[in-house]
N, C-alpha and C positions, 0 to 999 in steps of 0.2 A: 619523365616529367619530375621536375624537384618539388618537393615538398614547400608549404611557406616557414620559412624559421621559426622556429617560436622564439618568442621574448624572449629577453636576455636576462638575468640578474648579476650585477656590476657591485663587485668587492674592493672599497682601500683598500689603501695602506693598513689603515687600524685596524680595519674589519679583518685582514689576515693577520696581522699581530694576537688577533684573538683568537681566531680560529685554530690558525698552528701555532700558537704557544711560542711564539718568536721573536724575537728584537723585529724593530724598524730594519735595523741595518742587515740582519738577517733574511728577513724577506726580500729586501734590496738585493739581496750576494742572490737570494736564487730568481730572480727577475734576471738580473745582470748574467747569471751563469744558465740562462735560457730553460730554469726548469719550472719558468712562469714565463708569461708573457703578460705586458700592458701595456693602456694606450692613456691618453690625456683624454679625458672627456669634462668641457668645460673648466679646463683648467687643473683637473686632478687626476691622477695615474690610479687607473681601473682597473679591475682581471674581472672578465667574465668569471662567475661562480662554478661553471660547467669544468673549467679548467683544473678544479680540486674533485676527491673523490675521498668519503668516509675522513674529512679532514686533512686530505693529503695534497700535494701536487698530483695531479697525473700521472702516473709514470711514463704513458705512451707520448705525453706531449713533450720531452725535452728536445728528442730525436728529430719529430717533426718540425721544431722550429728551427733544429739546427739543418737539417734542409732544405727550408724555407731562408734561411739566412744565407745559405750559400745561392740562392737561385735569386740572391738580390732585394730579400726583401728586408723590408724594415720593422719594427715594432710592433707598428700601429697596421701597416701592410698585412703583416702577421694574423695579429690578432682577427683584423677583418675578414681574411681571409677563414682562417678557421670557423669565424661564426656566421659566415653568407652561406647560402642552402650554395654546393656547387651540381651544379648539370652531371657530371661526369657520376659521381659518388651518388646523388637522386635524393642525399642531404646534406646537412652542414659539414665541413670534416668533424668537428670537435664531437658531432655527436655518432660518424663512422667512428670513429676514435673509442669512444667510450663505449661503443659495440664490437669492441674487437678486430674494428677492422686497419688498425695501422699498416699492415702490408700495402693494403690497396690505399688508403688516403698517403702514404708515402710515395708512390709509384705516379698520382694523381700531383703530388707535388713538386716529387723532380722533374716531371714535365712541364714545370712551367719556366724552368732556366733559360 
């Protein structure tokens, strides 16, 4: 049985400009080079908050997007996938993820090419 998601909290652009100490454009290069992900929500490009750690990018989430990109998906795809409670994992991946489980939420993901 999967757990319900918890809430989400949802970071701009600026709100990461501040967080990591970074240009615009900067945070852009690592959206763009997949060591962030985001999606348009009402008009503006979000990151789940979950996606950073002590200020950081994730480090376990670059990999996982970059197999989530080859198995077809998109951004937004992406993203929602990480933050929906998945059946297989019994929670969200982002939050297997942040519990160490990247082997297994990667394995769960190239299954879905």
């Amino acid at each position: 049985m999967t757990e319900q998601a918890p809430a989400r909290d949802w970071l701009t652009i600026p709100d990461l400009v501040d967080i990591l100490g970074l240009s615009v454009s900067r945070v852009r290069r690592l959206i763009e080079d997949k060591h962030l992900a985001a999606k348009r929500i009402d008009g503006v490009l979000k990151v789940p908050a979950d996606f950073l750690r002590e200020g950081e990018p994730l480090s376990e989430l670059r990999g996982t997007l970059i197999v989530l990109g080859d198995a077809g998906f998109d951004d937004d795809e992406a993203v929602d996938w990480l933050i929906d409670a998945d059946e297989t994992l019994g929670v969200a991946p982002i939050d297997a993820l942040r519990a160490g489980r990247k082997a297994e939420v990667r394995r769960v993901a190239q299954a879905l090419a």
